[in-house]
VOGU-3710 file (C-alpha; in Angstrom, 3 decimals, decimal comma):
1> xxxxxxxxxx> 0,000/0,000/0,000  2,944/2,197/1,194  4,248/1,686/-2,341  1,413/2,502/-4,540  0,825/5,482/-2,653  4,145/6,658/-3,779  4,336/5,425/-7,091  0,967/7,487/-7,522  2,092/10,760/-6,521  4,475/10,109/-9,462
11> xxxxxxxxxx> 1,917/10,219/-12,049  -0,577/12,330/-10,574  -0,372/15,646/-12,866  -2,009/12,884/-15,497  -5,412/12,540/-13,497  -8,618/14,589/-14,354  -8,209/16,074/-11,071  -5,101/16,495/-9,707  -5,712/17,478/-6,148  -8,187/14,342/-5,880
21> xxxxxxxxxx> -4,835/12,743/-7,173  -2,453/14,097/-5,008  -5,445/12,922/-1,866  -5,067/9,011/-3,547  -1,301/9,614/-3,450  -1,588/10,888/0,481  -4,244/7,415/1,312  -1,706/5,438/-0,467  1,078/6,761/1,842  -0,854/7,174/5,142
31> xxxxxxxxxx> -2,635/3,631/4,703  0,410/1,897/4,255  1,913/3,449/7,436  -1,268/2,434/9,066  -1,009/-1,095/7,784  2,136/-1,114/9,008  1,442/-0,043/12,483  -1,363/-2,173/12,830  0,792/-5,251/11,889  3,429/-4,840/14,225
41> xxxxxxxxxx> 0,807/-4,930/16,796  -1,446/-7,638/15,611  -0,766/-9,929/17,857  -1,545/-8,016/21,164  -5,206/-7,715/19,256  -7,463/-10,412/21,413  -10,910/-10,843/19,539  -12,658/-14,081/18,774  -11,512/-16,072/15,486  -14,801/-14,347/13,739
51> xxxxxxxxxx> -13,735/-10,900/14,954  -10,375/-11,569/14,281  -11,116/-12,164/10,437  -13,776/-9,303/10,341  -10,909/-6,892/11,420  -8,572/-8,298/8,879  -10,986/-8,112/5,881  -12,178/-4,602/6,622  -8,505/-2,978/7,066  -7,706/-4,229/3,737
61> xxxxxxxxxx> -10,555/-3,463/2,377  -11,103/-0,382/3,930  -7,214/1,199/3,264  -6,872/-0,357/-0,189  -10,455/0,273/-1,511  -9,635/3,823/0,086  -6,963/4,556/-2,165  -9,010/3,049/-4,824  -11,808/4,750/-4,413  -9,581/8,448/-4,589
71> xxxxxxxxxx> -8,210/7,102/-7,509  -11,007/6,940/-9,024  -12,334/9,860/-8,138  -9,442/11,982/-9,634  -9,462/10,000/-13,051  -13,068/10,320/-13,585  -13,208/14,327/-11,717  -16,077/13,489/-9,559  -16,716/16,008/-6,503  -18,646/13,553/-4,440
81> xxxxxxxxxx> -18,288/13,969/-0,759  -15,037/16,097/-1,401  -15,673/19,940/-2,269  -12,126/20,753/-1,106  -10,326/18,302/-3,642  -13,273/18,839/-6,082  -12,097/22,588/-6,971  -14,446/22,736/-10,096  -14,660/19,445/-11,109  -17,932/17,257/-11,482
91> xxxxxxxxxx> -18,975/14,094/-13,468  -21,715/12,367/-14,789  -24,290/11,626/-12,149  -23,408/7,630/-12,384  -19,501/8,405/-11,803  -20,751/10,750/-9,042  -23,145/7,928/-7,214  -19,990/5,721/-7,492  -17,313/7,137/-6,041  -19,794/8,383/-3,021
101> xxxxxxxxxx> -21,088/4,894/-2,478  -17,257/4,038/-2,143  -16,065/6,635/0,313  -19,206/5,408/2,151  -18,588/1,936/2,271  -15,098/2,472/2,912  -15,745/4,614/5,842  -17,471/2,167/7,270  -15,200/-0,489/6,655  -12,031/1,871/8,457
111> xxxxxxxxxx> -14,963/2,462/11,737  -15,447/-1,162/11,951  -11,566/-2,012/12,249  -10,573/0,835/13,773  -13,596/0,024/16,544  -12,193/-4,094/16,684  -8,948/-3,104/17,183  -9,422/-0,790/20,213  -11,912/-3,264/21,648  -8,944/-6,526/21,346
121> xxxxxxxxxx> -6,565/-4,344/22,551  -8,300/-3,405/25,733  -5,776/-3,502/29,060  -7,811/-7,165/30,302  -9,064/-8,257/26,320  -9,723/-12,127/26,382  -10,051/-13,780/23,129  -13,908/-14,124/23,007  -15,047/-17,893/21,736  -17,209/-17,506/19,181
//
């Protein structure tokens, strides 16, 4: 993730929007550090087997489809659910619906994880049987 962040902000004067590109670049960059983080402590994370895999799937998910979702955004110039990046830009309403459906979903999927993570790594966290 760390390294498609930065290979983006290579090519990012090429997008339809650039400062939508130059936010993909930025997820690409601070997801990977987050991934990062998060592995280095994955194993003082105590949730359930079902949690466990939950948490997994959704911080994939949730940092990659982020980054894919920006992307996207800046080649197709949508301004949904970003008027500061937007700076003049809009799409077709279909593009539009798209890429805010995504930053939705992916939201959610980064509130989920974020929420499992702080739950197993409570000070007395027990590995819940599921």
């Amino acid at each position: 993730m760390f390294l498609i962040g930065l290979l983006t902000g290579l090519v990012e004067q090429h997008f339809t929007n650039v400062r939508m590109a130059l936010a993909a670049h930025l997820e690409g960059v601070m997801n990977g550090i987050f991934l990062l983080v998060v592995g280095a402590i994955w194993n003082e994370v105590k949730l359930s087997p079902l949690l466990s895999r939950i948490a997994y799937w959704t911080l994939l998910s949730g940092t990659y489809g982020n980054w894919v979702v920006t992307t996207t955004a800046a080649i197709l110039g949508t301004a949904a659910l970003s008027p500061i990046t937007a700076s003049g830009h809009s799409a077709a309403p279909g593009p539009e619906a798209l890429v805010t459906v995504g930053f939705i979903l992916i939201g959610l999927a980064i509130i989920l994880a974020s929420s499992l993570l702080l739950w197993g790594l409570r000070r007395n966290a027990k590995a819940i049987p599921s």
